[in-house]
C-alpha positions as CSV (number, residue, x, y, z in Angstrom):
1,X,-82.9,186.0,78.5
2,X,-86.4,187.8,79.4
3,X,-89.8,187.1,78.8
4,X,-92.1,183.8,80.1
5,X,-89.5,181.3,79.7
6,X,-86.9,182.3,82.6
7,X,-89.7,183.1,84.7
8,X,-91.4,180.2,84.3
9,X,-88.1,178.4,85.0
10,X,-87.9,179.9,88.4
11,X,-91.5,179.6,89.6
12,X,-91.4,175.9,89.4
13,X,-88.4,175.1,91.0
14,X,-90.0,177.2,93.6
15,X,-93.1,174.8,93.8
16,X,-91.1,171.5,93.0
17,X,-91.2,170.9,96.8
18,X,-94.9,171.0,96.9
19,X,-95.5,168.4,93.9
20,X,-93.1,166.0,96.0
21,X,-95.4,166.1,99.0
22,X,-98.5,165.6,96.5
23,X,-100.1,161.9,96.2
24,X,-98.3,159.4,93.2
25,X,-99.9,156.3,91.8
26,X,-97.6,153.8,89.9
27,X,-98.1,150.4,87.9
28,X,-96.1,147.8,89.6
29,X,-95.1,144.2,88.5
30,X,-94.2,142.2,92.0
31,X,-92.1,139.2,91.9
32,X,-93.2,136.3,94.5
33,X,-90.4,134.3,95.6
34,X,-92.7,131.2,96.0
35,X,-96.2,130.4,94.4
36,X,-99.0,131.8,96.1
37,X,-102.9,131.4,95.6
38,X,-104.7,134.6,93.9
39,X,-107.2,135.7,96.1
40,X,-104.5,135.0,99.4
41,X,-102.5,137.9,97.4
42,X,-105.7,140.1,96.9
43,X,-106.3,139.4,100.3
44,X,-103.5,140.7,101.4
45,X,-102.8,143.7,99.3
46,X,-106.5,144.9,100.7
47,X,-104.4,144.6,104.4
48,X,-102.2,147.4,103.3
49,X,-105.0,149.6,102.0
50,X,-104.6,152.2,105.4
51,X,-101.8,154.0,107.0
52,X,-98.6,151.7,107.1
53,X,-95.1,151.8,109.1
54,X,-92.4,151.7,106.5
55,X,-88.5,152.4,107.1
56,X,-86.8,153.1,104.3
57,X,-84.5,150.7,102.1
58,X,-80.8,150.8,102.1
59,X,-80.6,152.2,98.9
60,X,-82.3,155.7,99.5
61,X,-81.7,159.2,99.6
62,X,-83.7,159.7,102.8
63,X,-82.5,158.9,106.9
64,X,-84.0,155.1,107.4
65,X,-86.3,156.1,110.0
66,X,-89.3,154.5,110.3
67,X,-92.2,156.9,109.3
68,X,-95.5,156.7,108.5
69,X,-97.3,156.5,105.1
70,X,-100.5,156.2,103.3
71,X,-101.8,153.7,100.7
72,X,-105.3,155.2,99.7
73,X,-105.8,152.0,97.2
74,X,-104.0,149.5,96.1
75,X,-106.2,147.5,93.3
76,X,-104.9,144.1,92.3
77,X,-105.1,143.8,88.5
78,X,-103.6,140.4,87.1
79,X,-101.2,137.6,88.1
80,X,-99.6,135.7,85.5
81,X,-97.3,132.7,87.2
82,X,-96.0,134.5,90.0
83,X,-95.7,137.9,88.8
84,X,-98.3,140.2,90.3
85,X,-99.6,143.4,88.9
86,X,-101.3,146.1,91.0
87,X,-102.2,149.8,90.8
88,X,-101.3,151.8,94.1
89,X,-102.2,155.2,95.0
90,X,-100.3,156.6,97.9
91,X,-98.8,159.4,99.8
92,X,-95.7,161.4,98.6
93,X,-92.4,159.6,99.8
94,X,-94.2,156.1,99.7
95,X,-91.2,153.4,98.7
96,X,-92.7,150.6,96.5
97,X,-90.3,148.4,96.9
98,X,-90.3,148.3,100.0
99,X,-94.3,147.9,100.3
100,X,-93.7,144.4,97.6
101,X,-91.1,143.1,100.3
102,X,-93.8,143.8,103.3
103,X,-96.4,142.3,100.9
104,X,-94.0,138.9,100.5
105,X,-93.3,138.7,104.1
106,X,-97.1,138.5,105.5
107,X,-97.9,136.0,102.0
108,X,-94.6,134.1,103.8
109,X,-93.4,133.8,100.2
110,X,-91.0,136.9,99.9
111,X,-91.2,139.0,97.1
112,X,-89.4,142.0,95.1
113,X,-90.4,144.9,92.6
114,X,-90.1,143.7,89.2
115,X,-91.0,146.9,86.9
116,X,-92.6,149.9,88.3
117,X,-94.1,152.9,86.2
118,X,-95.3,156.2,87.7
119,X,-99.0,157.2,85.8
120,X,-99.9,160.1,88.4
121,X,-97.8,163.2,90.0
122,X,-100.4,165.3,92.0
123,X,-102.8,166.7,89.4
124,X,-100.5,165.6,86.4
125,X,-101.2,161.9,85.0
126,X,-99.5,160.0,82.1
127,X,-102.6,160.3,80.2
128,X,-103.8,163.9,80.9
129,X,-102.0,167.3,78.7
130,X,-98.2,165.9,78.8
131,X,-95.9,166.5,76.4
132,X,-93.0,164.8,74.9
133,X,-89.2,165.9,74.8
134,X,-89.4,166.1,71.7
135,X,-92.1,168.4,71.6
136,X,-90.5,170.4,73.9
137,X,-87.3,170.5,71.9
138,X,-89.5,171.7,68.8
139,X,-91.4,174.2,70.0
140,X,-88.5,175.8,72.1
141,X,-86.4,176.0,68.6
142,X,-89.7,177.5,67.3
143,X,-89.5,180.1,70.1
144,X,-86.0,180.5,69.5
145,X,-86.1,181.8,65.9
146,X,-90.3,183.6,66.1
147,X,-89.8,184.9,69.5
148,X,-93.6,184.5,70.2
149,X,-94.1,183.7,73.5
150,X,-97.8,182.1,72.7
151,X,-94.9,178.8,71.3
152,X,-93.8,178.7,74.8
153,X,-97.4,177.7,76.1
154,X,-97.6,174.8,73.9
155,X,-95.5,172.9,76.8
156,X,-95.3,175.1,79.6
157,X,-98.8,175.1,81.8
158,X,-99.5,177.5,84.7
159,X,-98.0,177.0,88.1
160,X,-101.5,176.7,89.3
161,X,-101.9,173.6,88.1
162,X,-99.5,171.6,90.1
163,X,-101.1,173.9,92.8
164,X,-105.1,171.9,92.1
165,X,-104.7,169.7,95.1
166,X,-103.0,172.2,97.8
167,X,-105.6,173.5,100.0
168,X,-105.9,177.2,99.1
169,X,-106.4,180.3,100.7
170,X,-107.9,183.3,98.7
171,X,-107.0,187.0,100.0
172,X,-107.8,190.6,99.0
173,X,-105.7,192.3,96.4
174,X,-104.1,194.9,99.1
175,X,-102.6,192.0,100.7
176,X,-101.2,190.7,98.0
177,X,-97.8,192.8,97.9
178,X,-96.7,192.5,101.2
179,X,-97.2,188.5,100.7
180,X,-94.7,188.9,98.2
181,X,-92.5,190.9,100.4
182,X,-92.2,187.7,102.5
183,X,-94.7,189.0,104.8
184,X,-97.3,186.1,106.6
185,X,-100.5,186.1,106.2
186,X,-102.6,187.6,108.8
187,X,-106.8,187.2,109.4
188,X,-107.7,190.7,107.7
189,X,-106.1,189.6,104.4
190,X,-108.4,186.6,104.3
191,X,-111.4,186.7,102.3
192,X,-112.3,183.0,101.3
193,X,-110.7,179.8,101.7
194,X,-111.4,176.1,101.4
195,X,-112.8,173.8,104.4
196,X,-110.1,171.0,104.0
197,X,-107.2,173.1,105.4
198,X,-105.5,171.6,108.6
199,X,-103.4,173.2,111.2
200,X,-99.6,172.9,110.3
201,X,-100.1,171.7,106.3
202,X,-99.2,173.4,103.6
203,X,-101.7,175.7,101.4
204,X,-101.4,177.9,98.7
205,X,-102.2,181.4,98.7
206,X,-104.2,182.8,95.6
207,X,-105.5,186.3,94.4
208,X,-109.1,186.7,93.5
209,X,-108.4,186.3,90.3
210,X,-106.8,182.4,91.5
211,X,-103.5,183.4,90.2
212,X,-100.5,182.0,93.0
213,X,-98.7,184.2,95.5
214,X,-97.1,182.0,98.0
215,X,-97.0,178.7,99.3
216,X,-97.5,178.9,103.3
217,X,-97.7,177.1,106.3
218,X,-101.0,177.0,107.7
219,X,-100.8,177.6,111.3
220,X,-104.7,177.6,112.4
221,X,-107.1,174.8,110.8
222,X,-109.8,175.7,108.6
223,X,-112.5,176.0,111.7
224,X,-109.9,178.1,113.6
225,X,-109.5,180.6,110.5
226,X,-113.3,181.1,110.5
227,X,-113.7,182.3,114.0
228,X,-110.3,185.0,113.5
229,X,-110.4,188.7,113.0
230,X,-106.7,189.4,113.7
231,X,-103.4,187.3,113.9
232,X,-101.4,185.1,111.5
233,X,-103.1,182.4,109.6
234,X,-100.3,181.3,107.7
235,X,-97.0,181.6,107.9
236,X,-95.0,182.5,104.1
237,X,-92.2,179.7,103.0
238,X,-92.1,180.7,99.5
239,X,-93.3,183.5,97.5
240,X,-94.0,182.6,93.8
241,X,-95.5,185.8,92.7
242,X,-92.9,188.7,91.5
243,X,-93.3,192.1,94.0
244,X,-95.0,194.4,92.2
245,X,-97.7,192.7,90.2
246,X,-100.4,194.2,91.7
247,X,-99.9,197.4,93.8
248,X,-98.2,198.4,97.3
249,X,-101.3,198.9,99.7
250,X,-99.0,198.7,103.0
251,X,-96.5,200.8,104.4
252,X,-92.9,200.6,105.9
253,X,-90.8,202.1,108.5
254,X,-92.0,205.1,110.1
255,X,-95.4,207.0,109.4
């Protein structure tokens, strides 16, 4: 199979890892054990509103170590009886659950997750340009008997877009090759980038043009990069752009 489909295919696997770090809000219904007064339960929920300790529940896929995450809000919506529904914005690998137990254990109630819905992945919400399956299923049988690859971007979007809230790094076009070589990117390549990067977080490296090349590993902070005229900046973990989309400006082996 050739064309935008396969391609497409590969680049996102490629930047999956980078939507799983990327902040989620969800819709949760939490279950208190005991009755509890409304505005002790908004009271608390504001408590958790900073960077938490949580150690992962039995059932998960992850080492129960106890880490660190961050709740940016969590706005309390309705109670009904003893079933509480809140809105919570919070860093990648945040476990729900396990933030409506902590929540029952300072109320001294106890409490469980109920129903929980995911409305935000990184840039992508539940009520922004999704598509259905059986959209998808449509226009891909469309595709399959037109061939026109203008069907296939009726569901699939640009990689950039799960890439809007990555820090980014925006380098000249005789850089952009040896990027996709698996080279790092070093000071000279540089030519803009935006203030919010910090040493050892991922970024994404961009073309002029703010199409992707790689996803790296920023190894000086945003203040650090100003002040540089030589060394590394960022260090490559995945290329996303194909070698040879825009021309070979560096050179190999001996001169």
């Amino acid at each position: 199979m050739t064309g935008i489909l396969p391609i497409a295919l590969e680049e996102s696997r490629k930047i999956v890892q980078a939507l799983l770090t990327s902040g989620k809000e969800y819709c949760c219904v939490m279950k208190l054990h005991r009755e509890a007064k409304e505005e002790r339960v908004k009271k608390v929920l504001n408590e958790f509103e900073d960077t938490i300790y949580q150690r992962p529940p039995l059932r998960a896929s992850v080492k129960r170590r106890l880490r660190t995450r961050t709740i940016y809000y969590l706005d309390f919506l309705e109670m009904v009886e003893r079933n509480v529904l809140f809105k919570v914005g919070c860093e990648g690998g945040t476990y729900i659950r396990k933030l409506c137990h902590d929540v029952g254990e300072v109320l001294g109630c106890g409490a469980h997750m109920q129903e929980l819905r995911r409305t935000r992945s990184g840039p992508f919400t539940e009520n922004g340009d999704m598509v259905t399956l059986h959209d998808v299923a449509y226009w891909f049988m469309e595709w399959q008997q037109k061939k026109d690859e203008t069907i296939l971007k009726q569901f699939i979007q640009p990689m950039e877009k799960a890439l809007a809230l990555v820090p980014k790094i925006y380098i000249r076009d005789s850089a952009v090759d040896a990027i996709c070589h698996g080279a790092n990117l070093t000071a000279p390549g540089v030519l803009s980038f935006e203030t919010k990067i910090r040493k050892n977080s991922m970024v994404a490296v961009l073309t002029l043009k703010g199409e992707a090349v790689a996803l790296s590993n920023a190894i000086s902070s945003a203040k650090e990069i100003l002040d540089m005229d030589h060394g590394i900046v960022a260090v490559s973990r995945r290329v996303l752009m194909r070698r040879g989309t825009y021309p070979k400006c560096w050179k190999s082996g001996d001169v």
